[in-house]
N, C-alpha and C positions, 0 to 999 in steps of 0.2 A: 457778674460774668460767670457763665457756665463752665464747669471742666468735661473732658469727655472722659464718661466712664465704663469702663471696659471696652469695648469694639465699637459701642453704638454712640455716635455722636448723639447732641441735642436736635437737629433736623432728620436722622436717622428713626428716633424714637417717633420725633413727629411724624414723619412720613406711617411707618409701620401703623403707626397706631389709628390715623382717621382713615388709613387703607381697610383694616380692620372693621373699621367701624362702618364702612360705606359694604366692604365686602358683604358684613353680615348680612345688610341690608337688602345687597342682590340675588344673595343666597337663599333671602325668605320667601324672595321675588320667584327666583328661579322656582322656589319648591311650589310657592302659590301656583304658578302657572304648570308645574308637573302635574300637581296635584288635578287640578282642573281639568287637564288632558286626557287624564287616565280616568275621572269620573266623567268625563263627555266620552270617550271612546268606551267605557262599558255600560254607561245609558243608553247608547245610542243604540250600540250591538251590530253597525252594518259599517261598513270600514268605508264605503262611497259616501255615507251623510255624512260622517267623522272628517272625512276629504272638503266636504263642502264648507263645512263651518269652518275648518282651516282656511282654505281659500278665501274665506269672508275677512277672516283674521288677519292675514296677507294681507288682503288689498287695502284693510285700516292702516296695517304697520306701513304700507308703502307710502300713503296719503298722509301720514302723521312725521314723514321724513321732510315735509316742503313745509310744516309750518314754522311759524318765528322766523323767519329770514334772517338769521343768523345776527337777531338782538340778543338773545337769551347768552351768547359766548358771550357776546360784546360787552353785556352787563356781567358775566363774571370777572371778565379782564377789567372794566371801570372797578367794581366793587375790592379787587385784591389792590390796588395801586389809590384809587383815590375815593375811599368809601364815604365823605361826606358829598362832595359833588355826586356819585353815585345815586343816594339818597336826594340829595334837591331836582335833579334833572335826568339822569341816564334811566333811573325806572322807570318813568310816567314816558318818556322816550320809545322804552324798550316796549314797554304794556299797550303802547297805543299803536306802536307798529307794528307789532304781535296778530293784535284783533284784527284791525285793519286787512292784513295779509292774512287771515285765516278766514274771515267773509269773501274772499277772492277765491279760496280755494272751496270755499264750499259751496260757492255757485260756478264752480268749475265741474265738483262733483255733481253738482243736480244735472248738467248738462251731461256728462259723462256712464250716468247709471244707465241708460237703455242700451248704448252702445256694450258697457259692460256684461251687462246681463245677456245679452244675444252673444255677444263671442264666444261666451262659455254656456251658452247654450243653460241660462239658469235666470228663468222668468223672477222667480221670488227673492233675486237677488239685486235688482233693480228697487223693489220696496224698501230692504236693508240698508243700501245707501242712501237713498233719499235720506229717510230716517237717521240716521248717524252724522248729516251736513253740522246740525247744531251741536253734537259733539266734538267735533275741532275746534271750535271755539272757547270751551271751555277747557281743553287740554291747553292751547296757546298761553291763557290766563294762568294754567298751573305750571307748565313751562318756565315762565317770567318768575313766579311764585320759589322755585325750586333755584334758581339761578341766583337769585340774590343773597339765598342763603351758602349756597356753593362758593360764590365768590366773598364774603363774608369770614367764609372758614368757617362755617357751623356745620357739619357735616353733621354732626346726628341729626339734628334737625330734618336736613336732607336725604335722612337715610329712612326718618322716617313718615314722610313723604311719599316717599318712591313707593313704601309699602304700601301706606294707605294706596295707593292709587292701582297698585298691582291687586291687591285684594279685593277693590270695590271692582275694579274691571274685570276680573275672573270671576267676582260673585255675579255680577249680571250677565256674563257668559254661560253659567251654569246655572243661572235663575231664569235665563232665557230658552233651553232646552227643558227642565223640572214643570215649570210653571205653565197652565192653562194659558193658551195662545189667544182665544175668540177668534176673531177674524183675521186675525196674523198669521203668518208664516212661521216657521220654524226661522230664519236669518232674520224677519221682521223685527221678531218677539226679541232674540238675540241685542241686536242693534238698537231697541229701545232701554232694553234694563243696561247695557254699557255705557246708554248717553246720562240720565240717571245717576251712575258710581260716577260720570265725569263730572255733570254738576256738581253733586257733594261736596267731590274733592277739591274743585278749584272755588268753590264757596269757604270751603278752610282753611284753605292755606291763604286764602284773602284776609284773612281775619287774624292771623298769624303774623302777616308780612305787616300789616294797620301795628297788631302791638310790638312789636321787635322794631322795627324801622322807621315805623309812623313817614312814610314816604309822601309828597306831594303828590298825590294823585293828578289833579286837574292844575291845570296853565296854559301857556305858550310852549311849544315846541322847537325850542334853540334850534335852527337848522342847520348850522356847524356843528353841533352836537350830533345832531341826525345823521351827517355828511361823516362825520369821525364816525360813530357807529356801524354804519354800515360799509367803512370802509377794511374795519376791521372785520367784522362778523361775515360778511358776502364770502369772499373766499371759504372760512370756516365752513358756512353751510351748503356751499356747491360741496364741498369735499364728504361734508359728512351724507349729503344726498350722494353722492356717487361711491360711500362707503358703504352706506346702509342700506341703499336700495336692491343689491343685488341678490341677498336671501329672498325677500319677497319676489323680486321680479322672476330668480331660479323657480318657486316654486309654483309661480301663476302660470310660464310657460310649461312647466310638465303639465302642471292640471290639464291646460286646454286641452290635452290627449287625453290623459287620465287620471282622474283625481285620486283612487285606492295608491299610486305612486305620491300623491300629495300629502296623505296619512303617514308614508313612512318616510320621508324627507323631514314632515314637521316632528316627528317624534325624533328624528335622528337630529333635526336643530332643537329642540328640546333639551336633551343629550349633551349635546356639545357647548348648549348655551351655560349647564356648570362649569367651564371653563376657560368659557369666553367672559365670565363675571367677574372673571382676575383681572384680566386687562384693563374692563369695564371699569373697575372700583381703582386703578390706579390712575387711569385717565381722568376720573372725577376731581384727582386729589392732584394732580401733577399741573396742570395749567394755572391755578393760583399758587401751588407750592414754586414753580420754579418762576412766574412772575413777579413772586415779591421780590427776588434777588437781581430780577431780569440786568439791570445795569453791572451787575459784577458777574463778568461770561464766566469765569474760573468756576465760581459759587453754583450758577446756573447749570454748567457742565459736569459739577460734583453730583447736584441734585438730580439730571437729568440720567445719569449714568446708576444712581442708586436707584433710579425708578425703574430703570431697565430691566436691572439687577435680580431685584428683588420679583421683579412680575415674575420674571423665566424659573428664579427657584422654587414658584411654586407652579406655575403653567408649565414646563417640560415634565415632570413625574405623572401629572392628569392626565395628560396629553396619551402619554405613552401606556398608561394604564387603558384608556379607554379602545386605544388603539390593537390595545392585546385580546380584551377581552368584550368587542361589541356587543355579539350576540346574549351573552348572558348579561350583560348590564338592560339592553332592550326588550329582552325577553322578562326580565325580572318586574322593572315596570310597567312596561304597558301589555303583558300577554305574549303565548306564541305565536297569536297568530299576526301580529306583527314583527316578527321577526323571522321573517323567511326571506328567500327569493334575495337581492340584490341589497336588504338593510345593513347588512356587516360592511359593506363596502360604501354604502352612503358613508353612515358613520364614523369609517375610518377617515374618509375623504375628509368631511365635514373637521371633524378634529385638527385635520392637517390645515387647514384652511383656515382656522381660528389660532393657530399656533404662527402661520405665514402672517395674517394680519395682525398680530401681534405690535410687528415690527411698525408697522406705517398709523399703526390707531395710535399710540404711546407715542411715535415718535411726532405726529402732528400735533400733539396735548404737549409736547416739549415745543416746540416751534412756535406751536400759539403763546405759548408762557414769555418767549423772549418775542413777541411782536411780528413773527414770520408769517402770516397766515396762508399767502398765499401757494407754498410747498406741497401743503395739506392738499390742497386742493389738485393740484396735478400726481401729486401718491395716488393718490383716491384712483382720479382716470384711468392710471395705469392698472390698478388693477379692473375697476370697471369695463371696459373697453374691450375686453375678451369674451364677458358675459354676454352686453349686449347684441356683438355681432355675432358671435358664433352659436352662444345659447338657442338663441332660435332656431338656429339650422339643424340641430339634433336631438333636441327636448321632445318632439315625440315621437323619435324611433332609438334614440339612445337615452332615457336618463341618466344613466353612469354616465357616462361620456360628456353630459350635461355637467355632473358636478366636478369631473374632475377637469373641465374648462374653468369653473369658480375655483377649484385649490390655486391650478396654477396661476390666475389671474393676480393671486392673493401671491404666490411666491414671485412673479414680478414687480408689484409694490412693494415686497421687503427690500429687495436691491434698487431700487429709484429710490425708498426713502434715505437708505444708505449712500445713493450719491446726491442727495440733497444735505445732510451733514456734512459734507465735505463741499458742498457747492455755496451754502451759508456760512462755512469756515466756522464749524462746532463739532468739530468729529467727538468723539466719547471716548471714553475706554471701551475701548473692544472686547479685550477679555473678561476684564470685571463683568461687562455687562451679559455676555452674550457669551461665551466660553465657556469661565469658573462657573457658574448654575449646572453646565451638564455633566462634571463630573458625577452628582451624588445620583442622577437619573439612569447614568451607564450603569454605576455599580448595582442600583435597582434591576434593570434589564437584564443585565448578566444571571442574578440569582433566579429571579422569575422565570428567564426563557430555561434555563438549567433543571426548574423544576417539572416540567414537559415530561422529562425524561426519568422522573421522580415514582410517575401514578401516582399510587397514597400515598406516597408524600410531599406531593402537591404541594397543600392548605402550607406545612412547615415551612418549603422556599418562598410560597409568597410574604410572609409573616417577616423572614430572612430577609427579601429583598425591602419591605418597608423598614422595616431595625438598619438595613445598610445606607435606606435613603436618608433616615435622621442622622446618623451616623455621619456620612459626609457632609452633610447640611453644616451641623453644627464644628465639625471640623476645618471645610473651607472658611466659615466666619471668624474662626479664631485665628487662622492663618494669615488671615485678609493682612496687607502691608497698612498699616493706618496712617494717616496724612498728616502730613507736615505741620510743625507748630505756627506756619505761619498761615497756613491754611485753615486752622482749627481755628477763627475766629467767632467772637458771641454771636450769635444768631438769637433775636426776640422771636420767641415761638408763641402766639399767644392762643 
């Protein structure tokens, strides 16, 4: 049996540490894909082609939201609770319904590309999809690949994974504008060297999953396994389609007016996606962490409540930093001449909007951990449901006014997902989770905004306000009331 030492229980340490370790991983991600941005927006040099290739990039991330039919959750959730059955039947399960649904969708896309290309009025963007059908396929495969290890609890593993797969897709992105085209198009050429890093990738981690799991590939298809799988995963994946779809969908309807607005949206979700990787890297770790306990709600509403916890003490300082200072963070990256006109206000918006969804990404990765799937999936709508309708109606004579329909969309799913805890009868701690975090962020704001009034001595209040933000960090943690001896019980963390 473990003792707890000093503040940080033994699930506390767990938690932090493969948060860590997944964060880093989306952090290499984030930078792969900055990095790529800023080398496509200064090769290109015309801010409309830089628009175009986003828009192509978009309508993948939109397309890659409907694959796996919500096996890939299903097999994390088999994998944290019952990892040998997992391995006899839930992978070969999960991989073949995968594929299956991901040849559906790409002969959805063959059908779909002319139409595409005429809406937006982009002939050579009809070749690009074509071209890329046989790349969801092989993402589906990596998908399954990356989920077993998730559910597993191998998160390095999984973390590096995610990289592979961000690097070999950003090298074909930028080996597809560098590289001698011949008869291709500039989105052709693009769309071939992505499909390409996708093979690669899901040819390795194929090879991966063989030696760690040695999984039964081929058999019969248990159909109450199938019926259980998707009965768990279905909800999950309408939710996360009606999570995820709204960035892409945001920026394909400004394009159809104008794509130079589609350049500074994706740089400004670029931006924000640093801090949207917090969320990201603890929703990776929170739906097997809080499923292993799933039968003891106390345990589960400890874990759920430290997940909270801890995402906000480091997402409200970001948040608020980025929010202070857009322009020169945009301008700093990608040029000034993306940074004019209406970017400081994307930006803010967009941060605010990542900070709202917070609430309902995290809290649907606690709901799926204790069996709830189907909450997620109405979180989701609520905030979807403002994009859809109203997005349209002002995306090309209002962008702003576009994105701040996505913030607030995003701050009505924080309050749906907060009466779905209460509606599931798992309320949290409220303060711990979601109060105590904003202490050490005020005392940051205070000296920062104080320094305004500074001039030269600016640089020293910002410096003040990060010395105040560790300051209280580590203050409220020592403060923290620690839990009852009858609560502290062994937790096997392996």
């Amino acid at each position: 049996m473990r003792t707890q030492r000093f503040n940080l229980s033994d699930t506390q340490r767990f938690l932090l540490r493969n948060v860590s370790i997944i964060g880093l991983g989306l952090f290499i991600n984030q930078m792969l894909q900055t990095v790529g941005s800023i080398v496509l927006a200064r090769e290109l040099g015309d801010p409309d082609r830089f628009g175009e290739v986003n828009l192509l990039l978009q309508i993948f991330g939109m397309i890659a939201l409907f694959l796996n039919f919500g096996f890939n959750s299903s097999l994390i959730y088999a994998f944290s609770r019952k990892p040998l059955e997992a391995v006899q039947n839930n992978f070969r399960v999960a991989l073949t319904g995968s594929i299956l649904f991901s040849l559906i969708i790409g002969l959805m896309l063959l059908a779909l590309a002319p139409l595409l290309a005429n809406y937006y009025h982009l002939p050579e963007l009809r070749g690009a999809l074509l071209l890329s059908s046989i790349m969801f396929i092989f993402n589906s495969i990596l998908n399954i690949g990356v989920a077993s290890f998730s559910g597993n609890r191998d998160f390095g593993t999984q973390a590096f994974f995610m990289v592979i797969t961000t690097a070999l897709s950003t090298t074909g992105t930028v080996l597809g504008v560098l590289l001698p085209r011949g008869s291709l198009s500039l989105l052709e050429n693009i769309s071939l060297w992505m499909g390409v890093g996708a093979f690669l990738t899901a040819f390795i981690i194929c090879i991966k999953v063989e030696r760690v799991h040695k999984p039964l590939w081929f058999g019969v298809l248990p159909i109450q396994e199938v019926k259980n799988m998707l009965a768990y995963g279905l909800p999950t994946w309408a939710g996360n389609i009606a999570k995820a779809f709204q960035q892409p969908f945001l920026v394909m309807m400004v394009g159809s007016s104008s794509v130079l607005a589609v350049g500074y949206l994706a740089n400004g979700f670029r931006i924000t996606g640093f801090i949207g990787i917090i969320t990201w890297a603890f929703m990776i770790v929170t739906l097997p962490f809080v499923a292993e306990k799933a039968q003891d709600v106390e345990e589960s509403k400890h874990r759920g409540t430290s997940c909270i916890r801890y995402n906000n003490i480091l997402l409200y300082p970001l948040t608020a930093i980025i929010c202070l200072y857009p322009s020169q963070i945009n301008g700093f990256l990608f040029g000034s001449d993306y940074s004019t006109g209406d970017s400081a206000t994307y930006i803010r918006l967009m941060a605010l909007g990542v900070l709202f969804s917070s609430v309902g990404r995290l809290g649907g990765s606690i709901m799926a951990g204790i069996g709830k799937t189907k909450s997620t999936f109405w979180v989701m709508i609520a905030a979807g449901i403002f994009v859809v309708i109203f997005v349209p109606m002002v995306a090309a004579s209002s962008p702003v006014l576009a994105v701040w329909i996505y913030t607030g969309g995003w701050a009505v799913s924080a309050l749906t997902m907060i009466g779905f805890y209460y509606f599931e009868k798992f309320a949290l701690n409220w303060w711990k989770a979601y109060g105590e975090p904003l202490l050490p962020t005020i005392a940051m704001l205070v000296m920062m905004e104080a320094g305004r009034f500074a001039k030269s001595w600016f640089p020293l209040f910002v410096c003040l306000g990060l010395l105040a933000l560790l300051v209280f960090t580590i203050w409220i943690e020592r403060t923290r009331k620690p839990r009852s001896k009858a609560a502290q019980r062994a937790v096997v963390v392996e």
